[in-house]
N, CA and C atoms as a LAMMPS dump frame, in Angstrom:
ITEM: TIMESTEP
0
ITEM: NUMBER OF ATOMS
273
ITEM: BOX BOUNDS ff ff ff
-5.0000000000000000e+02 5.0000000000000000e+02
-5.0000000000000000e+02 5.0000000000000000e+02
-5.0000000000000000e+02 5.0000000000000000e+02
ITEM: ATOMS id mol type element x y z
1 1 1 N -384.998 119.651 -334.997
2 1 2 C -383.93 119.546 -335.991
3 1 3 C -384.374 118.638 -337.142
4 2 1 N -383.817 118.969 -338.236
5 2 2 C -384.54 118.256 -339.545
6 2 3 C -383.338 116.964 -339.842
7 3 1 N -383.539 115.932 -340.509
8 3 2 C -382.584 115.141 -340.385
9 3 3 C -381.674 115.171 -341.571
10 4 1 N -380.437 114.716 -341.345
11 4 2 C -379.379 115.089 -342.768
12 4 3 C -379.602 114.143 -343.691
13 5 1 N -379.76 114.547 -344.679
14 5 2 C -380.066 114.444 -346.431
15 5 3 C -378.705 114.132 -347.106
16 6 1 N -378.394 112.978 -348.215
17 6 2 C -377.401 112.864 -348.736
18 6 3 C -377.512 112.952 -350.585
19 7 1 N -377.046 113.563 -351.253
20 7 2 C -377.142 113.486 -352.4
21 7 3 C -375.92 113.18 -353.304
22 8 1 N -376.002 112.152 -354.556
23 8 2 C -374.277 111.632 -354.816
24 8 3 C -374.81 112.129 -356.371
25 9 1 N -373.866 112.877 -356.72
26 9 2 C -373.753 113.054 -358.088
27 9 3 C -372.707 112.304 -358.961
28 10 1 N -372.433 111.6 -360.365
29 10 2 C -371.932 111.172 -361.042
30 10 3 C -371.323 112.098 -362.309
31 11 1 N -369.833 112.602 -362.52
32 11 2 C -370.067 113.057 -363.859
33 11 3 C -370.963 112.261 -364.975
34 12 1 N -371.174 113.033 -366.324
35 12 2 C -371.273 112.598 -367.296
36 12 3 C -370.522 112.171 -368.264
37 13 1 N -370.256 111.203 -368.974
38 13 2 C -369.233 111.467 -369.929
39 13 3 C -369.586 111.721 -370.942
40 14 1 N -368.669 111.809 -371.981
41 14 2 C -368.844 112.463 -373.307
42 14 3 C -368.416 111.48 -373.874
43 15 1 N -369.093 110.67 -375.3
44 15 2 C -368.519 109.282 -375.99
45 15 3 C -367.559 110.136 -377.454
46 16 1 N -366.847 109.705 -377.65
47 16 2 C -366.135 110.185 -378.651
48 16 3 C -365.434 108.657 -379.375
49 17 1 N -365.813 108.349 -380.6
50 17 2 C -365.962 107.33 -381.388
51 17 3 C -365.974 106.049 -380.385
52 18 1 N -364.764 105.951 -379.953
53 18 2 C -365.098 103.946 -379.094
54 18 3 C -364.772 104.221 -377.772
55 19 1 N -364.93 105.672 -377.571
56 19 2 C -364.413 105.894 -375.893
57 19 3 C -365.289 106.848 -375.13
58 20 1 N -365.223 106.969 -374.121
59 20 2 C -366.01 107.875 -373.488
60 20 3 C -364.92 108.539 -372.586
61 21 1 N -364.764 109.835 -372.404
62 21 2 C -364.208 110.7 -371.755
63 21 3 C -364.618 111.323 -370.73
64 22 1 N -364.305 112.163 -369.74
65 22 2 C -365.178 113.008 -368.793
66 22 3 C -365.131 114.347 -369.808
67 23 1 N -365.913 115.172 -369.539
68 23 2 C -365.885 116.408 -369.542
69 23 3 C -364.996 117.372 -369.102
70 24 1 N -364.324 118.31 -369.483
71 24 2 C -363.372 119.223 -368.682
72 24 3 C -364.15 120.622 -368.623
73 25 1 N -364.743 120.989 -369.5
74 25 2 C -365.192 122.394 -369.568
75 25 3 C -366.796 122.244 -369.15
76 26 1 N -367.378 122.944 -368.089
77 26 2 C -368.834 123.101 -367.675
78 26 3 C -369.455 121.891 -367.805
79 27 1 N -368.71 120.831 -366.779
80 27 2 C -369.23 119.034 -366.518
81 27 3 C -370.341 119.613 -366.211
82 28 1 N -371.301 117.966 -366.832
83 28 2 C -372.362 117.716 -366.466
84 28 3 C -372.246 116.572 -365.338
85 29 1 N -373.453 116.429 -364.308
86 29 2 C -373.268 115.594 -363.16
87 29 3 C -374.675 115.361 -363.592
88 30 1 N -374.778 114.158 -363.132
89 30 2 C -376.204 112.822 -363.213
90 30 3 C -376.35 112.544 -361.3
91 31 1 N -377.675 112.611 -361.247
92 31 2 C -378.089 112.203 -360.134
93 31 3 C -377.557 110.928 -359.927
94 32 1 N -377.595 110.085 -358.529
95 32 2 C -377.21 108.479 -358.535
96 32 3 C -377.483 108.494 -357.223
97 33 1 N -378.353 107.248 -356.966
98 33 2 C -379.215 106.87 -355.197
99 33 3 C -378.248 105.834 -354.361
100 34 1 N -378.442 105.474 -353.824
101 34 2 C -377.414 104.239 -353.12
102 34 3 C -378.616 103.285 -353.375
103 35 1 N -379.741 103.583 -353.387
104 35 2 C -380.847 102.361 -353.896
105 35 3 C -380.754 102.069 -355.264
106 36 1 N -380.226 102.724 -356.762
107 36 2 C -379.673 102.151 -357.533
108 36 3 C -378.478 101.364 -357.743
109 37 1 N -377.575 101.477 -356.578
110 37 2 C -376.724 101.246 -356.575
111 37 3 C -376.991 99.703 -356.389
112 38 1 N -377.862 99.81 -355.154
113 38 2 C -377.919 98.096 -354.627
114 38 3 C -378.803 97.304 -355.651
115 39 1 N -379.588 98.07 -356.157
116 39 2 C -380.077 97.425 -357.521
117 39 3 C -379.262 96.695 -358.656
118 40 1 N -378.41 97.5 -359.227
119 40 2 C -377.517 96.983 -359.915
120 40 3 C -376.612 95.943 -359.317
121 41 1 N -376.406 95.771 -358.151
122 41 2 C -375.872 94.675 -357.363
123 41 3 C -376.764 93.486 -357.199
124 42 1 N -378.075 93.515 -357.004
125 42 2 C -379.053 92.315 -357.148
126 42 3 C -379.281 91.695 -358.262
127 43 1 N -378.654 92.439 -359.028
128 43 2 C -378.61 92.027 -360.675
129 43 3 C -377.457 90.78 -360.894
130 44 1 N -376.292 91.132 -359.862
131 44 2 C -375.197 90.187 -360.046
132 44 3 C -375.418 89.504 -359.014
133 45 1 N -376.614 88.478 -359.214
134 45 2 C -377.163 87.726 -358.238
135 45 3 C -376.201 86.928 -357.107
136 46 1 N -375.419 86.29 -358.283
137 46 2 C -373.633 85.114 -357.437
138 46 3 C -373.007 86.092 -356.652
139 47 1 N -373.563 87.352 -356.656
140 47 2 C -372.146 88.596 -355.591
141 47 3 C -373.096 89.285 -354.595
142 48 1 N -372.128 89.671 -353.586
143 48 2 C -373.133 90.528 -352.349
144 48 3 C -372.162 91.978 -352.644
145 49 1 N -372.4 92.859 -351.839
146 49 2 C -371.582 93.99 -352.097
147 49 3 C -370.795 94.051 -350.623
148 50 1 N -369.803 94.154 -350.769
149 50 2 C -368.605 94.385 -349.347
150 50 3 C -368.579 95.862 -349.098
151 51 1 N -368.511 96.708 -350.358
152 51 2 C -367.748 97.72 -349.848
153 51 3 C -367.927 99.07 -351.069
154 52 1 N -367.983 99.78 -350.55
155 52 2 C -368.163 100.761 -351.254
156 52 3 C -367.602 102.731 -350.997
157 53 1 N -366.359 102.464 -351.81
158 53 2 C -365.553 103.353 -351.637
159 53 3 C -365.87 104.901 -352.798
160 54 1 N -365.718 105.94 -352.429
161 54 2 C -366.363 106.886 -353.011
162 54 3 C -365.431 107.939 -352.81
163 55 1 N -364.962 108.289 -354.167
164 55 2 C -363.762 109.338 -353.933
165 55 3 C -364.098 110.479 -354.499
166 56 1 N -364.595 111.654 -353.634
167 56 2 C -365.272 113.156 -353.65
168 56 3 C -364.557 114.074 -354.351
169 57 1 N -365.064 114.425 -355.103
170 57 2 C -363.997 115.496 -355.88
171 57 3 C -364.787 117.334 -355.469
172 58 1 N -365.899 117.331 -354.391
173 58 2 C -366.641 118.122 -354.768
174 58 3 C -368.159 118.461 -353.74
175 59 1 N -368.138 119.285 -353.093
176 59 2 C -369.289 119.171 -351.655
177 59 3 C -370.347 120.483 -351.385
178 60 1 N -371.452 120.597 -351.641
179 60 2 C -372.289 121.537 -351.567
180 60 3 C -373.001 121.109 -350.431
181 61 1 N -373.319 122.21 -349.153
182 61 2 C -373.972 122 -348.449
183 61 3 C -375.492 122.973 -348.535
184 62 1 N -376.292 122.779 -347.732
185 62 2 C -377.64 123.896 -347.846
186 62 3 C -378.701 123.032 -347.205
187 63 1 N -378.732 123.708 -346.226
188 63 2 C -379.738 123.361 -344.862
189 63 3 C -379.326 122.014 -344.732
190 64 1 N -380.032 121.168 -344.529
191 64 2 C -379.635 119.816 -344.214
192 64 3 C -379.576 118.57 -345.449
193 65 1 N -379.096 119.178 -346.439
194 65 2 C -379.006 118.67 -347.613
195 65 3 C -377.608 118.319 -348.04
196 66 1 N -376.313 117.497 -347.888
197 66 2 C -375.182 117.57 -348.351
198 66 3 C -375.442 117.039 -349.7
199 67 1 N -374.751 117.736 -350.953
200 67 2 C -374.234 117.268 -352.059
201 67 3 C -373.165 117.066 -352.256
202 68 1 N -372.761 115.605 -352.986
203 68 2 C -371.194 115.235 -353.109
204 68 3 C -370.926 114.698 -354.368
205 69 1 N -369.921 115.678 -355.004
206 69 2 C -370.069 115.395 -356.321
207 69 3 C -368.715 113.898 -356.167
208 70 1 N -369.035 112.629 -356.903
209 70 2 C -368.274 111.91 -357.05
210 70 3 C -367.385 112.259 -358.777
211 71 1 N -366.203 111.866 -357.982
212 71 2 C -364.937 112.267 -359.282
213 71 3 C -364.923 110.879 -360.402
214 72 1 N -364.709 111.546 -361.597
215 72 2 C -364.648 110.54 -362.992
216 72 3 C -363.065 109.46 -362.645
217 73 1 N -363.094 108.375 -363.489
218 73 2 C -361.954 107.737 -362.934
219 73 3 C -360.587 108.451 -363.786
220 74 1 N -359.45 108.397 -362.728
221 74 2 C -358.226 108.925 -363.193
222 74 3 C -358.395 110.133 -362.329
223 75 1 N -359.271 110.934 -361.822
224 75 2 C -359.405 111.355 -360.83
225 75 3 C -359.921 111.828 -359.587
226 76 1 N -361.005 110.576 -360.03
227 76 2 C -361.566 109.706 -358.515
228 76 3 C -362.498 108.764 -358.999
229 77 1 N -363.65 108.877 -358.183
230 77 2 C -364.346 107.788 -358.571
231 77 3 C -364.848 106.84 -357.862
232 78 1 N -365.737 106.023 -358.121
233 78 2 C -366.505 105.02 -356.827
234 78 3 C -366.154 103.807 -357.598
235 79 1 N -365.662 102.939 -356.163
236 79 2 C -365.338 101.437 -356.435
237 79 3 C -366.573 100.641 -355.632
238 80 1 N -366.854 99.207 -356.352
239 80 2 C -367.832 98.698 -355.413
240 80 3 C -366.947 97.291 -355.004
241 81 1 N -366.931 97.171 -354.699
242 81 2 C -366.168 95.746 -354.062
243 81 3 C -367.065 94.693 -354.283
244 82 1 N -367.118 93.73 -354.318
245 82 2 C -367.79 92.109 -354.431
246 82 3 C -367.364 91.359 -354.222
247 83 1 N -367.745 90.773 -352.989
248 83 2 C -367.468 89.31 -353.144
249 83 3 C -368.633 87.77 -353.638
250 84 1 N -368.23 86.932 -353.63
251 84 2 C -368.31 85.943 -354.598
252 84 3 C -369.502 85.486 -353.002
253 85 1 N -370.764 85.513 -353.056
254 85 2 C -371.793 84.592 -352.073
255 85 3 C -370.996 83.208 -351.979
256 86 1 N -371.369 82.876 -350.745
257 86 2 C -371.138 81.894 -350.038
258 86 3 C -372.062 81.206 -350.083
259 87 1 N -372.067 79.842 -350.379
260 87 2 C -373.67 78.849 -350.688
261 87 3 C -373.961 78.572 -349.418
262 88 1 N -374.953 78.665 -348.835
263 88 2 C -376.026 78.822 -347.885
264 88 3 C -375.585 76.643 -347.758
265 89 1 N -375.477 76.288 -346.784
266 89 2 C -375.269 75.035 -345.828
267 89 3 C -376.763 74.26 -345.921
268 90 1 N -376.479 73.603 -346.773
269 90 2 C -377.969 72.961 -346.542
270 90 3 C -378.738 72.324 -345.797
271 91 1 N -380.121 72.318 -345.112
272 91 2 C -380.163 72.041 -343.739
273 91 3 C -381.049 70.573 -343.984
């Protein structure tokens, strides 16, 4: 048996003068890793990540490959949670 594969897609948005919108007609979706994810979290060095909620608007399967399209916000969307590091007890 081959092992299961996860793939997270992101819409794109569309910027329109000081805003950015989703797409409604023939969205575009952007690849996105959970290893960028934690990247951008090592960036906010003072925070660890708690939690990470992911609201699917969207699921392609094929052989052992799931694709999951994540929804734009307003109608879905991924939250990351953070909390604030705890200073390490000095020894």
């Amino acid at each position: 048996m081959s092992e299961e594969q996860y793939a997270f897609y992101l819409p794109v948005l569309q910027k329109e003068e000081d805003s950015f919108t989703a797409q409604t007609k023939g969205d575009k979706i952007f690849p996105v890793s959970l290893d960028k994810i934690n990247d951008l979290v090592k960036e906010l060095s003072d925070f660890q990540l708690d939690t990470i909620e992911l609201h699917i608007t969207g699921v392609a399967k094929t052989g052992s490959l799931t694709e999951l399209i994540i929804g734009a916000e307003g109608q879905a969307g991924m939250k990351l949670i953070l909390n604030k590091k705890q200073q390490e007890e000095e020894q």
